[in-house]
N, C-alpha and C positions, 0 to 999 in steps of 0.2 A: 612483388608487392606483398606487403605485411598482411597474411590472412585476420579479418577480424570474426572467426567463429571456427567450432572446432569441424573440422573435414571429415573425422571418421565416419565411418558406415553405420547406417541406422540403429537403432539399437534392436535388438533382438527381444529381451525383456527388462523388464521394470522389477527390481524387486523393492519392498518397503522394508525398512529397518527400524530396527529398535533401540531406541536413544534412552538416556539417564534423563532423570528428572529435572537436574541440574541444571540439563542441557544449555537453556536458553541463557544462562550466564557466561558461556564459553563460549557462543555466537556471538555473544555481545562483544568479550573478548578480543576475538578473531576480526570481529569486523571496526575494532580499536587500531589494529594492528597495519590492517589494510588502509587506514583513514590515515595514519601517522606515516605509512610508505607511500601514498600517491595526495600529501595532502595539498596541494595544489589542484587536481583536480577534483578531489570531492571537494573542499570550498565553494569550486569556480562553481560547480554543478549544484552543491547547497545555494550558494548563491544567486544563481539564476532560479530555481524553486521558489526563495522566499522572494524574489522580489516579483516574480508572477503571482503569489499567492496576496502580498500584499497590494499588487497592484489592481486585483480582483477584490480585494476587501474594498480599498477607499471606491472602485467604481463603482460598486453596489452602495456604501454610504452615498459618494454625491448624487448617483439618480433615485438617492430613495427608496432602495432596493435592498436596507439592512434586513427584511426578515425572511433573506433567502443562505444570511451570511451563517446563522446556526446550522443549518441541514447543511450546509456546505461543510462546514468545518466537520461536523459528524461525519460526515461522507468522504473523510480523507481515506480513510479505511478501504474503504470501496474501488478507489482507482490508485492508492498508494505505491501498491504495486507493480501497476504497468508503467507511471512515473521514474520508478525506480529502476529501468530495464539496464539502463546506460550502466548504473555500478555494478549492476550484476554482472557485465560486459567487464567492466575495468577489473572488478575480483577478480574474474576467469582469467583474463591477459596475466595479469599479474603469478596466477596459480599455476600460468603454464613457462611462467618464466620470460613475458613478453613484458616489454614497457607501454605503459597505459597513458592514455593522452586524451585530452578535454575534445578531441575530434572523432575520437573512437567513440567514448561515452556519450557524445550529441548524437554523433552517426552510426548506428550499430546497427550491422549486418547480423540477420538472425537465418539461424539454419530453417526455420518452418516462419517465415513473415505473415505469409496470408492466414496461416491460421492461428498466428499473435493478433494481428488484424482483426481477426473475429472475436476473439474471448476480448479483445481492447474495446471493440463494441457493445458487448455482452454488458460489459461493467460499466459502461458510459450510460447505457439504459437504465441499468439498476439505478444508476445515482439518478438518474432523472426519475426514474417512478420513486425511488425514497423523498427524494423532493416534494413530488407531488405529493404522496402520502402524507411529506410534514406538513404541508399547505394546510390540505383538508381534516389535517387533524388541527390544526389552528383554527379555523372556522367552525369546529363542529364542539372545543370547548370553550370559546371565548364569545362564541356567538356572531362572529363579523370575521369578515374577509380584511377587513380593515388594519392593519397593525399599524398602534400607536407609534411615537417618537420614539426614537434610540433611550433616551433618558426616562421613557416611563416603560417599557419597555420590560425590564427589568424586575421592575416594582409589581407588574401584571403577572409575571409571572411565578414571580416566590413569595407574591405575599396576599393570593389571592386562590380558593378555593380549585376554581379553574383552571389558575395556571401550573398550583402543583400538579394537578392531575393531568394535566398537559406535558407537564415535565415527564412524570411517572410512564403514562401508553405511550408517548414519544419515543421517553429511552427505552422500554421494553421492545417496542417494535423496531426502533433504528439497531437493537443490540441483536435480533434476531438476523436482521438483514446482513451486518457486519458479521456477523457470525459465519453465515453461510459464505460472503462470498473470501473472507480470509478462508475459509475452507478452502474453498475452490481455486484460490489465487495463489495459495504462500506455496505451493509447488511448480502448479501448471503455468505461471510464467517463467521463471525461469527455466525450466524444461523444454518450454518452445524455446527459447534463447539460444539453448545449448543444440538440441537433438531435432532432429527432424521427424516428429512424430505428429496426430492431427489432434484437434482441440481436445474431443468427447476425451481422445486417451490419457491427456493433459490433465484434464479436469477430474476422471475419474479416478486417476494417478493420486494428487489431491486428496480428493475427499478421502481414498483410502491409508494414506497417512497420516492424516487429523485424527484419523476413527481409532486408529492403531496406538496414535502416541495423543490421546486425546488430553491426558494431563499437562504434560508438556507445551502442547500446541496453547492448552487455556492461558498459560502460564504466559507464553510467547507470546501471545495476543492482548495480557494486560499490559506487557512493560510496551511493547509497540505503542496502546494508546496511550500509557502513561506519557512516557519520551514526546511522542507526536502533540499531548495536550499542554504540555511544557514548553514546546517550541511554538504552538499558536500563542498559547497565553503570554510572551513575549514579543507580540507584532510579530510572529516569524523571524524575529532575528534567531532564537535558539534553534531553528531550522537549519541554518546554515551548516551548523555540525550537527545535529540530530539525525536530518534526512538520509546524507551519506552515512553516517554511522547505522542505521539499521538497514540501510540500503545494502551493505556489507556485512554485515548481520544476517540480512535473510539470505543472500549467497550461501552461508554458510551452515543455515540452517536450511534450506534445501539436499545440499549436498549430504548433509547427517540424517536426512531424512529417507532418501532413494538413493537407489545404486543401479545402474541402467547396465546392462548389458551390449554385447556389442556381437551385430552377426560376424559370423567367421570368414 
């Protein structure tokens, strides 16, 4: 039976490397490259994204539950991620010379599960305390828990005193939250993926290759949201190719990021 994860022996050490500035346009690259060799399943797998993500947009309009739909879409960041676990699965088949299949990328066998598992919850949290956070900064400058209609909505918020400054602590505080957990995220998921090592080392893994290649990483982390705000702002359909494309992107900006070792 076709193994779907790599078998080697633990890794011994982690070392972080040091990447060009560049970098993040030759991830992008690479994970063009990858999108164009398995494009059938990144499609199928963009397509299944956008039609959950829209499917979650109209149900929060028809129950009346648009002013949960901003912090969401802000918060793609947040679990983008562990979403994206599947291509990082199909990269890797691919990189080792295996053929990659929309059953592999649903279903992926990960070398450390339980502790994907955890950092999966870790980040399910954050989005829900950044949510919270958005709520109650709603109410604390608009004065009401209340939010108006979808079509005034808009109008409250860019052309009212309040609502820039709503916009303004918003995105400072959503930018900080995003900040951190892309830290924490654009390594140590895919690392659990790959290696069998446990979260803290995952995560600490992480943070110390942001801290390292921190230029870089800012850089990576604009065109992510750029791409990602480009495929919301099209209903999700630009999702379709967006998602897989940086989904194969971060594959290979992890890879250029650590180099794991392997006990003997």
């Amino acid at each position: 039976m076709d193994q779907t994860v790599d078998t080697s022996p633990a890794p011994r050490r982690i070392e972080i490397k040091t990447v060009a500035n560049e970098a993040p346009w030759a991830w992008l690259s690479a994970g063009w490259r990858d999108f164009n060799a398995a494009r059938g399943v990144a499609l199928c797998y963009g397509f299944i994204f956008a039609l959950i993500s829209a499917a979650i947009t109209v149900g929060l309009w028809s129950f009346d539950y648009i002013e949960y739909l901003p912090p969401l879409a802000a918060g793609f960041m947040l679990v983008g991620p562990m979403m994206a676990v599947g291509l990082y699965e199909t990269a890797r088949r691919m990189q080792n010379g295996e053929q990659p299949s929309l059953g592999s990328a649903l279903l992926v066998s990960t070398r450390s599960p339980l502790q994907l598992a955890f950092l999966a919850v870790l980040l399910m949290v954050t989005l829900m305390f950044w949510m919270r956070i958005a709520m109650l900064l709603f109410a604390l400058f608009m004065g009401t828990t209340h939010v108006p209609p979808a079509e005034l909505l808009l109008t409250e918020l860019l052309l009212t005193q309040n609502g820039i400054a709503l916009l303004i602590v918003g995105s400072l505080i959503g930018g900080v939250i995003a900040a951190l957990v892309f830290s924490v995220s654009i390594v140590s998921v895919p690392l659990l993926l790959e290696r069998d090592v446990d979260t803290i080392t995952a995560i600490i893994t992480s943070l110390r290759a942001v801290v390292h290649n921190w230029k870089v990483c800012l850089l990576w982390a604009w065109l992510i949201a750029l791409l990602s705000a480009a495929g919301i702002a099209t209903f999700f359909v630009g999702m379709i190719v967006l998602f897989p494309l940086l989904g194969f992107a971060s594959w290979h900006a992890y890879q250029a990021l650590v180099s794991v070792g392997e006990k003997s």
